[in-house]
Backbone as XML, in Angstrom:
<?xml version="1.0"?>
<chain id="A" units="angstrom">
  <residue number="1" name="UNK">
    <atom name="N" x="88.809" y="58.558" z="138.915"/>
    <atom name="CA" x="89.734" y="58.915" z="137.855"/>
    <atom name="C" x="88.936" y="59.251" z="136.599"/>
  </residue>
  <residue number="2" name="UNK">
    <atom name="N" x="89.356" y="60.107" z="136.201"/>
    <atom name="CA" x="88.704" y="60.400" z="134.562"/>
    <atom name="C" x="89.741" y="61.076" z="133.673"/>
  </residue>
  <residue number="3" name="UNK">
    <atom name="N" x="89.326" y="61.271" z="133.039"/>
    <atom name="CA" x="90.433" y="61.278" z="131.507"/>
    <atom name="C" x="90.133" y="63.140" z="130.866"/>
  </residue>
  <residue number="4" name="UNK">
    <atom name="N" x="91.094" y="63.484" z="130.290"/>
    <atom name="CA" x="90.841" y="64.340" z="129.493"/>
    <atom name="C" x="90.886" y="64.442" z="127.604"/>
  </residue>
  <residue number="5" name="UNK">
    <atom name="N" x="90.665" y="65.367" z="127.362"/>
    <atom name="CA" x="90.514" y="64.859" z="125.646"/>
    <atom name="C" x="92.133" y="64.766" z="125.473"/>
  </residue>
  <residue number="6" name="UNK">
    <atom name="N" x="92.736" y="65.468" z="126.156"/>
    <atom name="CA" x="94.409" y="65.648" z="125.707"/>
    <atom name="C" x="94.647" y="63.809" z="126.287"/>
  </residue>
  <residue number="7" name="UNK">
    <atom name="N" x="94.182" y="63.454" z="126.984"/>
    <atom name="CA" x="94.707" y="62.124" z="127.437"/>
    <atom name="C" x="93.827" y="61.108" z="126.366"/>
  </residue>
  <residue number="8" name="UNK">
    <atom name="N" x="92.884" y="61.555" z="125.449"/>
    <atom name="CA" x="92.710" y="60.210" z="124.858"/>
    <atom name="C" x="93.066" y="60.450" z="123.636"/>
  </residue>
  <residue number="9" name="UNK">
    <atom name="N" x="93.670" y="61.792" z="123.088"/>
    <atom name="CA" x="94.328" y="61.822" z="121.685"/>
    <atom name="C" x="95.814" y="61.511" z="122.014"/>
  </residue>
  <residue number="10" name="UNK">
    <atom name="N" x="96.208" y="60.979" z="122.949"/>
    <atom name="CA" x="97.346" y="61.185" z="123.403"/>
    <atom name="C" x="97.742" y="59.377" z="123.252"/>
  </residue>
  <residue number="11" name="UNK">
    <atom name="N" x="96.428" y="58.781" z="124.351"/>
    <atom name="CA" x="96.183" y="57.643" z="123.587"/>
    <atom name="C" x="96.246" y="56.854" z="122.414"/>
  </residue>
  <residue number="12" name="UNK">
    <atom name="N" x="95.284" y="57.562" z="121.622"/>
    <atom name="CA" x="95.479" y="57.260" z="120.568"/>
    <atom name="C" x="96.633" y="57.477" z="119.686"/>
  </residue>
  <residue number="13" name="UNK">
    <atom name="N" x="97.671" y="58.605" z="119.936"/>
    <atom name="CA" x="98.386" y="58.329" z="118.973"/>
    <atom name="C" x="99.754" y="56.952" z="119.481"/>
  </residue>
  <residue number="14" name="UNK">
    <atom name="N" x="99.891" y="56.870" z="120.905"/>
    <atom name="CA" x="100.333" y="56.100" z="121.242"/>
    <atom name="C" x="99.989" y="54.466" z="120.593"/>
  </residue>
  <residue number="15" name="UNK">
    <atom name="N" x="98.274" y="54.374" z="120.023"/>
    <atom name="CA" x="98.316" y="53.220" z="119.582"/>
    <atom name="C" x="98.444" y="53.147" z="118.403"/>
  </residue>
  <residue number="16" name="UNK">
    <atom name="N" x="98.645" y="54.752" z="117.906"/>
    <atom name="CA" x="98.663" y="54.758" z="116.289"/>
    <atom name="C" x="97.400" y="54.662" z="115.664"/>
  </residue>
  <residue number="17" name="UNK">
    <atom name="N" x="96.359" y="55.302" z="116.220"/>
    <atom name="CA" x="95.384" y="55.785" z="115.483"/>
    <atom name="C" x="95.082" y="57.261" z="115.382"/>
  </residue>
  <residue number="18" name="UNK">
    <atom name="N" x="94.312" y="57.020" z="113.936"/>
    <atom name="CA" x="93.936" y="58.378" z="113.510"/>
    <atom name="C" x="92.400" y="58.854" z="114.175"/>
  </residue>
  <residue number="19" name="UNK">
    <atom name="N" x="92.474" y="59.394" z="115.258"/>
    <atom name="CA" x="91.563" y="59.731" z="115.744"/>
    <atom name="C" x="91.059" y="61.392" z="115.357"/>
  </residue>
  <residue number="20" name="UNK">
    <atom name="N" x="89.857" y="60.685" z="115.042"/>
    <atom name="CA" x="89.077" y="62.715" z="114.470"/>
    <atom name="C" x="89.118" y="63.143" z="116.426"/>
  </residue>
  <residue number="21" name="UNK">
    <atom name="N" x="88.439" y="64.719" z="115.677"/>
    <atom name="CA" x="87.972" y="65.792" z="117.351"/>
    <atom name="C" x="86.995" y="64.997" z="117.735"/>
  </residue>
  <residue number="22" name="UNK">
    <atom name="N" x="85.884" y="64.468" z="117.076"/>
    <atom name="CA" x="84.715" y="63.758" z="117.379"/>
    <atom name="C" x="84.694" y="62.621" z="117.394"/>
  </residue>
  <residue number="23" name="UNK">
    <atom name="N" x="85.203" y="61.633" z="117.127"/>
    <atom name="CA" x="85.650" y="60.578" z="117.365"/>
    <atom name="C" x="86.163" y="60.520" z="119.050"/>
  </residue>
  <residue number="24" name="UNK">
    <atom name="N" x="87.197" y="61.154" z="119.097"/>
    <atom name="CA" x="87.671" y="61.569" z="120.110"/>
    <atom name="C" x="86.759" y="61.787" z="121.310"/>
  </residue>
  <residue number="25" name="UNK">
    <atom name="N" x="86.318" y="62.887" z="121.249"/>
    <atom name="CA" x="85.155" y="63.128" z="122.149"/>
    <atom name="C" x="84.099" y="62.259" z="122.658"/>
  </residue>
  <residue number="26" name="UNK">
    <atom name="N" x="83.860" y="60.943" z="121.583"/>
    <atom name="CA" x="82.489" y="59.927" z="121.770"/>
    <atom name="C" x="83.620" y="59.114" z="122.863"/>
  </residue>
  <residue number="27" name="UNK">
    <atom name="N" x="84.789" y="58.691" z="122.425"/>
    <atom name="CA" x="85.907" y="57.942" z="123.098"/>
    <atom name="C" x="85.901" y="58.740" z="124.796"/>
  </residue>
  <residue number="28" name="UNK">
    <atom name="N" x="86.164" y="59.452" z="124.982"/>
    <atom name="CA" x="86.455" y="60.371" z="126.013"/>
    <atom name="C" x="84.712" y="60.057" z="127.228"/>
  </residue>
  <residue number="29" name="UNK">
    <atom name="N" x="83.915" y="59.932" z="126.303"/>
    <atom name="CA" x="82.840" y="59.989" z="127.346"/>
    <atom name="C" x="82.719" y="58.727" z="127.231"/>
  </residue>
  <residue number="30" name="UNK">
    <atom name="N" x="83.218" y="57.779" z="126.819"/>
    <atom name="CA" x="83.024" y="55.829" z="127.123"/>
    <atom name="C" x="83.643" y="56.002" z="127.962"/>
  </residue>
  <residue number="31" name="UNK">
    <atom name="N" x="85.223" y="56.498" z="127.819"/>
    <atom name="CA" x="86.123" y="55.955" z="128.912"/>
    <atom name="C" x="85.569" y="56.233" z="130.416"/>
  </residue>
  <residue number="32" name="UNK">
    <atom name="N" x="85.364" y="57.587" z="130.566"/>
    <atom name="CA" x="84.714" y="57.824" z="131.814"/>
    <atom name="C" x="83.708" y="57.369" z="131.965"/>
  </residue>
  <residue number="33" name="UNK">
    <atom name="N" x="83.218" y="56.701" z="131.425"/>
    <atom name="CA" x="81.772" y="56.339" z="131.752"/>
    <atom name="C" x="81.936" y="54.923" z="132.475"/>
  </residue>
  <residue number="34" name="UNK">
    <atom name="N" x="82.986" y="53.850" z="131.691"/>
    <atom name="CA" x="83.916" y="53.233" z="131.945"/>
    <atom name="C" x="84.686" y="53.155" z="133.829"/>
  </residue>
  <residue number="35" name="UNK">
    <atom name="N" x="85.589" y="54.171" z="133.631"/>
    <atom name="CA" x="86.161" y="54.441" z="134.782"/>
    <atom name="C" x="84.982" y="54.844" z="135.957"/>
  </residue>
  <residue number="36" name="UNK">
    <atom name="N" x="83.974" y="55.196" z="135.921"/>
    <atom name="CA" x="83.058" y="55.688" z="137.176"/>
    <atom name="C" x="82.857" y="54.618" z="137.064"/>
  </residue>
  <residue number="37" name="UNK">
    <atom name="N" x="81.852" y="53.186" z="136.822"/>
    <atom name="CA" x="81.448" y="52.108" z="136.910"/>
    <atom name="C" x="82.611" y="51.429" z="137.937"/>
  </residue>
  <residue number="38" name="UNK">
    <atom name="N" x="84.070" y="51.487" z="137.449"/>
    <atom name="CA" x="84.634" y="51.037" z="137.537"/>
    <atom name="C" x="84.886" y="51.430" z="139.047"/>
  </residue>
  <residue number="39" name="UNK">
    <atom name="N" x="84.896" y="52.685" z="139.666"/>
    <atom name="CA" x="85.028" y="53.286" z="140.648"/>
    <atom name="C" x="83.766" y="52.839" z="141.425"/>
  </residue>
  <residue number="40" name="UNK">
    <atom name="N" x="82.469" y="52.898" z="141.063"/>
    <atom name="CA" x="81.683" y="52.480" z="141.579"/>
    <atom name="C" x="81.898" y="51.016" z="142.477"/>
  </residue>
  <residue number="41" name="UNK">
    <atom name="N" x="81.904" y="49.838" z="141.512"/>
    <atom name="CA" x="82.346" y="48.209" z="142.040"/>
    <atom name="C" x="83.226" y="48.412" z="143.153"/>
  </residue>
  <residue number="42" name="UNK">
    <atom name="N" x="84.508" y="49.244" z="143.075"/>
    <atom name="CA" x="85.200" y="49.319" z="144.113"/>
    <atom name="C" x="85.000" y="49.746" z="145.379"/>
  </residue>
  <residue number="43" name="UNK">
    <atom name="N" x="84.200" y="50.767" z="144.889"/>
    <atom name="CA" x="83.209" y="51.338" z="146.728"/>
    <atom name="C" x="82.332" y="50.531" z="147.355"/>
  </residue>
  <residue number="44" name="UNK">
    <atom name="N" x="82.559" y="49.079" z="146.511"/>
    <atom name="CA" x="81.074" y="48.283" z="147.457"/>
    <atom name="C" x="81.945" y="47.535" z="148.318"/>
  </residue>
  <residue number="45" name="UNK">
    <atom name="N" x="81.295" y="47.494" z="149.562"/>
    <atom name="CA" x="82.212" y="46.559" z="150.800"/>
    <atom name="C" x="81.782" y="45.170" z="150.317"/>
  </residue>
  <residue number="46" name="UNK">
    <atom name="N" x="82.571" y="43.824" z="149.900"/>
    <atom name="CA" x="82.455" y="42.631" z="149.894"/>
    <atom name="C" x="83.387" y="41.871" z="151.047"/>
  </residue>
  <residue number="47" name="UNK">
    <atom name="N" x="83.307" y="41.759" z="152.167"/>
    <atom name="CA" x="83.839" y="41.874" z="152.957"/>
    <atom name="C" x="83.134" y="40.794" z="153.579"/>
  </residue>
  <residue number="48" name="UNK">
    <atom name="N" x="83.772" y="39.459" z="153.447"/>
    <atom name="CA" x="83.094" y="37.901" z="153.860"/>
    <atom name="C" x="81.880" y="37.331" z="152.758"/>
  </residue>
  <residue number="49" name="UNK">
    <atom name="N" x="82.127" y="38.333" z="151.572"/>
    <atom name="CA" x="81.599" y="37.755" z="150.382"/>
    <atom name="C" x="82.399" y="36.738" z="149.879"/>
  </residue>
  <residue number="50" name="UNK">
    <atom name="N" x="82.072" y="35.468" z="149.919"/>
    <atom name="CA" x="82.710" y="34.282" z="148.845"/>
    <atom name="C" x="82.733" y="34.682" z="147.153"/>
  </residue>
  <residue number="51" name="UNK">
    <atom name="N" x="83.618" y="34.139" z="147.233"/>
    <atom name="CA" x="83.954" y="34.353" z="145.500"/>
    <atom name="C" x="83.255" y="33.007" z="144.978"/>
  </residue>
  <residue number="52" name="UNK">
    <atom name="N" x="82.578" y="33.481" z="143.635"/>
    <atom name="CA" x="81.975" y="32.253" z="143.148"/>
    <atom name="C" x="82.628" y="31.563" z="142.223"/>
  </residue>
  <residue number="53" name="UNK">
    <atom name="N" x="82.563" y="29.840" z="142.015"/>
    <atom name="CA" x="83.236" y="29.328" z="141.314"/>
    <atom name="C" x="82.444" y="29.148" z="139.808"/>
  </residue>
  <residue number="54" name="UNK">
    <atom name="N" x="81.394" y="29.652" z="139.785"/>
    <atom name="CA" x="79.950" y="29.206" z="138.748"/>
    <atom name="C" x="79.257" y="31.150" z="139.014"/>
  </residue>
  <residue number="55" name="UNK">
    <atom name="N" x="79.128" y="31.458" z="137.859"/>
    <atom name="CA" x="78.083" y="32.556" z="138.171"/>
    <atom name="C" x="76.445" y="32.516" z="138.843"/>
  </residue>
  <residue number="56" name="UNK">
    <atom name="N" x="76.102" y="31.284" z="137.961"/>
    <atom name="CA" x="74.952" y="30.614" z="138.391"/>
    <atom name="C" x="74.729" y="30.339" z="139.484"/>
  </residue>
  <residue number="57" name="UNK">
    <atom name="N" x="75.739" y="29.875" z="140.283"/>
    <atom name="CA" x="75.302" y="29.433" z="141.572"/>
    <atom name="C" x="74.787" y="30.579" z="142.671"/>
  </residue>
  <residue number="58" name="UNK">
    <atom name="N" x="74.730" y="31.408" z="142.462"/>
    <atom name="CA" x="74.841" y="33.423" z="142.849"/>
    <atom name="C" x="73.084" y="33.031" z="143.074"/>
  </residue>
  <residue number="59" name="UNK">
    <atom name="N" x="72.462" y="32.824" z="141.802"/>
    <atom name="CA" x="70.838" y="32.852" z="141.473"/>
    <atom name="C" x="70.316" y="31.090" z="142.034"/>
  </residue>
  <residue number="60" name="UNK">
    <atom name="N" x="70.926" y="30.012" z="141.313"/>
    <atom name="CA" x="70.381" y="29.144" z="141.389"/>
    <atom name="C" x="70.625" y="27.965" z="142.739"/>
  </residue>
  <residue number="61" name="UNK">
    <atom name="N" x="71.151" y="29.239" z="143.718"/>
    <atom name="CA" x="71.373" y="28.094" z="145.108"/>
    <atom name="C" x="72.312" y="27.114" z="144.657"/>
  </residue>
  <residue number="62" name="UNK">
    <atom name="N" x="71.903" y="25.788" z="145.103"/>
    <atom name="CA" x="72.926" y="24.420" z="144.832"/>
    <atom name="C" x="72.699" y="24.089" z="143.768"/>
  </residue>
  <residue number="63" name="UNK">
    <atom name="N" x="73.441" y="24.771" z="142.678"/>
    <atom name="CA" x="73.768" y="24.546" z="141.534"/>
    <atom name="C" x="75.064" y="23.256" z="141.357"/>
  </residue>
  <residue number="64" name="UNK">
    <atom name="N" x="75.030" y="22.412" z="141.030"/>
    <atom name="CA" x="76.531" y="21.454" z="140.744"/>
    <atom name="C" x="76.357" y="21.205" z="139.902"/>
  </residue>
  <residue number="65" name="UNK">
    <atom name="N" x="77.562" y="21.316" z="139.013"/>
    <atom name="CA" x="77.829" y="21.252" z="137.359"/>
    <atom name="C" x="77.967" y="19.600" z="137.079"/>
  </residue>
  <residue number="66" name="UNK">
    <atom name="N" x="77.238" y="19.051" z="136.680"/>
    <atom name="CA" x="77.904" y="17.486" z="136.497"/>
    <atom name="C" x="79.496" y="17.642" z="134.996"/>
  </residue>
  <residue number="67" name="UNK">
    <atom name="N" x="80.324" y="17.097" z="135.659"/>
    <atom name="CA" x="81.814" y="17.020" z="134.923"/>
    <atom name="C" x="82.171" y="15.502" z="134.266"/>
  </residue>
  <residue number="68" name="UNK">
    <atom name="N" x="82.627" y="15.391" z="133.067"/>
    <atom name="CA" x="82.655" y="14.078" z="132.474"/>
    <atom name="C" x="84.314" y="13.572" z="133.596"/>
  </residue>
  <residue number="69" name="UNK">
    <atom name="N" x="84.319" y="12.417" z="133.804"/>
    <atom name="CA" x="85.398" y="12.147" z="133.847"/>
    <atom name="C" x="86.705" y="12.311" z="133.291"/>
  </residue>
  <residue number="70" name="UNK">
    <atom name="N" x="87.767" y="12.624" z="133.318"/>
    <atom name="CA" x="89.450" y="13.070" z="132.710"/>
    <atom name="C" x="89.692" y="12.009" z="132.415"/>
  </residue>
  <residue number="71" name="UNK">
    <atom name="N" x="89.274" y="10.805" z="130.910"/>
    <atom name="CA" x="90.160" y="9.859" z="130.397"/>
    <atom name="C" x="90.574" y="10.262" z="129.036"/>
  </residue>
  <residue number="72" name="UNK">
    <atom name="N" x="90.922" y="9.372" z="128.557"/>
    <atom name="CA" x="91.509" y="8.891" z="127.164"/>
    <atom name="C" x="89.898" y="8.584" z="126.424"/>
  </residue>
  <residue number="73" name="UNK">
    <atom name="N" x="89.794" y="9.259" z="125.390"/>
    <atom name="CA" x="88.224" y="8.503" z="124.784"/>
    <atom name="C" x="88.605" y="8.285" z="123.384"/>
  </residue>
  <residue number="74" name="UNK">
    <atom name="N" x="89.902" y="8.262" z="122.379"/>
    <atom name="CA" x="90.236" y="8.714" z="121.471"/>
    <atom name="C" x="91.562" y="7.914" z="121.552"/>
  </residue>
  <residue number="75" name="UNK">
    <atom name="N" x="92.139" y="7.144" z="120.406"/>
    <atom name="CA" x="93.164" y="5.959" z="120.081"/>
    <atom name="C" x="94.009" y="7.131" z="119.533"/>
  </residue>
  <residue number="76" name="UNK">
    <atom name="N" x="95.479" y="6.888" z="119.950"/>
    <atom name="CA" x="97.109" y="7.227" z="119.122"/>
    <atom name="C" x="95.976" y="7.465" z="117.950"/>
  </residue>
  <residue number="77" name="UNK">
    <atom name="N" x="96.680" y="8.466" z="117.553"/>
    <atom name="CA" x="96.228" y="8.219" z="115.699"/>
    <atom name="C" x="97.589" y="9.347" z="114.897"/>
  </residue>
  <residue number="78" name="UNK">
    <atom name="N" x="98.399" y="9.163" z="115.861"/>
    <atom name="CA" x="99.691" y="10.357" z="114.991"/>
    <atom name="C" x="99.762" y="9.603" z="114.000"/>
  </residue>
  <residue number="79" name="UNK">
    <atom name="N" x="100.276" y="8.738" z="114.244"/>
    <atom name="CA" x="100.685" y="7.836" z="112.918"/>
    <atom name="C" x="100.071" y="7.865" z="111.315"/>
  </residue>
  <residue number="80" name="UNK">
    <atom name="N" x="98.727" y="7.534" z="111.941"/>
    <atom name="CA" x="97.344" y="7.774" z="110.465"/>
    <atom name="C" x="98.092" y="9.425" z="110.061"/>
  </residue>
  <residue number="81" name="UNK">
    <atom name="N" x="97.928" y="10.606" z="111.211"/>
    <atom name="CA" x="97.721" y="11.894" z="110.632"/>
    <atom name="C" x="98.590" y="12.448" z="109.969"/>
  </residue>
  <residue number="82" name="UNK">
    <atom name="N" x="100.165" y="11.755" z="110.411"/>
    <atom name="CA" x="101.534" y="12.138" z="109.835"/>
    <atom name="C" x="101.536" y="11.393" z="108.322"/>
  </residue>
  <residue number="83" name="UNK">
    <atom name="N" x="101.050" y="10.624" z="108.421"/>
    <atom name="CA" x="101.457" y="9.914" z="107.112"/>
    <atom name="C" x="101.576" y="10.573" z="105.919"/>
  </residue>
  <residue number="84" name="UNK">
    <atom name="N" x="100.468" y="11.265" z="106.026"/>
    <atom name="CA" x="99.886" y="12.135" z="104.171"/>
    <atom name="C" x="100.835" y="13.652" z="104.568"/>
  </residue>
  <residue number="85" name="UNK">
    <atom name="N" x="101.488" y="13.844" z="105.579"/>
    <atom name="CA" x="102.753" y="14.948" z="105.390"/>
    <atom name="C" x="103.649" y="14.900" z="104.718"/>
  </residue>
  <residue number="86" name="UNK">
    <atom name="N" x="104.285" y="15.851" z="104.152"/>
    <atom name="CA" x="105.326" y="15.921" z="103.072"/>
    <atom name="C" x="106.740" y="15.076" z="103.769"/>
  </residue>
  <residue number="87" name="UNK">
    <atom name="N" x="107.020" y="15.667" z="104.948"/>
    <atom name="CA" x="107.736" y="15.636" z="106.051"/>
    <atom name="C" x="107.690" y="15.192" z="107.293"/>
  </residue>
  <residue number="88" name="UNK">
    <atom name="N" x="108.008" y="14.453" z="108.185"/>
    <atom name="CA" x="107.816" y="14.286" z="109.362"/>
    <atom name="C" x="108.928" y="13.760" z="110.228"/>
  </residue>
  <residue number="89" name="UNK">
    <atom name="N" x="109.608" y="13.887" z="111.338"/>
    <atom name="CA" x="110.262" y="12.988" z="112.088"/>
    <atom name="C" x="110.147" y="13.071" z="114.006"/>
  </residue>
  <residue number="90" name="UNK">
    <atom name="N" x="110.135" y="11.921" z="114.619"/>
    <atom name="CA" x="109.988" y="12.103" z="115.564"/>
    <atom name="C" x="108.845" y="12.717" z="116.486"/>
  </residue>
  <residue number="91" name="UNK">
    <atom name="N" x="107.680" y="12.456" z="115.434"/>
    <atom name="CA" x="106.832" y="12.467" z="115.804"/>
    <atom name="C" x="105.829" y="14.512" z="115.404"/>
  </residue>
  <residue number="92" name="UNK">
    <atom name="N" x="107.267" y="14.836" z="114.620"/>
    <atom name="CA" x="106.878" y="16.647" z="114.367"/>
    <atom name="C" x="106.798" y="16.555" z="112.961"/>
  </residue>
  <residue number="93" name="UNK">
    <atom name="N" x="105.955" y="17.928" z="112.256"/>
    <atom name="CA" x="106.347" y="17.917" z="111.245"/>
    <atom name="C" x="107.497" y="18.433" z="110.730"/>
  </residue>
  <residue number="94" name="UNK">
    <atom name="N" x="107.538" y="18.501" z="109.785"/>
    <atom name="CA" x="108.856" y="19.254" z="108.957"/>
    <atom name="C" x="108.681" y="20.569" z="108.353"/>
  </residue>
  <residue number="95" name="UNK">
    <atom name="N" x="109.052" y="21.484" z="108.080"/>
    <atom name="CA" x="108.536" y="22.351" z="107.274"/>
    <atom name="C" x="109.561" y="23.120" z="107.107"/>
  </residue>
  <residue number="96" name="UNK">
    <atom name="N" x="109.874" y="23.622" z="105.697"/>
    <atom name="CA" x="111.082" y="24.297" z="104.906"/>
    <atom name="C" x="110.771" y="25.852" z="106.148"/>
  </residue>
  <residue number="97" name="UNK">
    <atom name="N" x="112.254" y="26.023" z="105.792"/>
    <atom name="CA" x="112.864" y="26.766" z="107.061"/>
    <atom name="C" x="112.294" y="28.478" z="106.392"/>
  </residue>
  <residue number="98" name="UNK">
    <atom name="N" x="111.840" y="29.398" z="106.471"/>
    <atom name="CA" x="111.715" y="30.476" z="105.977"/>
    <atom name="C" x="111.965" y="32.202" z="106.623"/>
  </residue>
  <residue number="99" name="UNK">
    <atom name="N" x="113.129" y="31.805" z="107.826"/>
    <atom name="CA" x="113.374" y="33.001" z="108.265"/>
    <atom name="C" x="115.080" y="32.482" z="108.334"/>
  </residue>
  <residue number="100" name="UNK">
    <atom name="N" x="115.626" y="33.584" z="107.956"/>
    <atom name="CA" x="117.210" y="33.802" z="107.886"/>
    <atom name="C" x="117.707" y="34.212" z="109.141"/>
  </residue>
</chain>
């Protein structure tokens, strides 16, 4: 797939930019440059390639991430943080209403 200049001023005004001819033109040869890459990845057979969960592990073999344990390390403290609010109830703040 590739693009034409009518498709990236076309673009652009869709996003609402003011795109120059040359501007335009530098845009036009990213995108395709873009889209072939993009075409490229897709022509490669990965076909009983595992997906990796770590990029690293690709280069560094048996890579295992050491992971802290999932606790609590840190006390309630709403209470302390609500206090110095203007407003608070139920545990939310308050705040003056400003859309009609």
């Amino acid at each position: 797939m590739s693009l034409t200049l009518a498709d990236v001023k076309r673009i652009a005004n869709l996003a609402q930019l003011d795109m120059s001819e040359e501007h335009a033109e530098t845009a036009l040869a990213e995108l395709n440059g873009i889209f072939a890459l993009a075409e490229q990845m897709q022509a490669i057979d990965t076909t009983g390639v595992e997906p990796l969960s770590q990029p690293l592990s690709a280069v560094l073999g048996g890579l295992s991430l050491r992971l802290r344990e999932d606790v609590v390390t840190e006390s309630d403290r709403r209470e302390a943080y609500q206090k110095p609010a203007p407003a608070s109830q139920d545990g939310l703040y308050l705040v003056p209403k400003v859309i009609e």
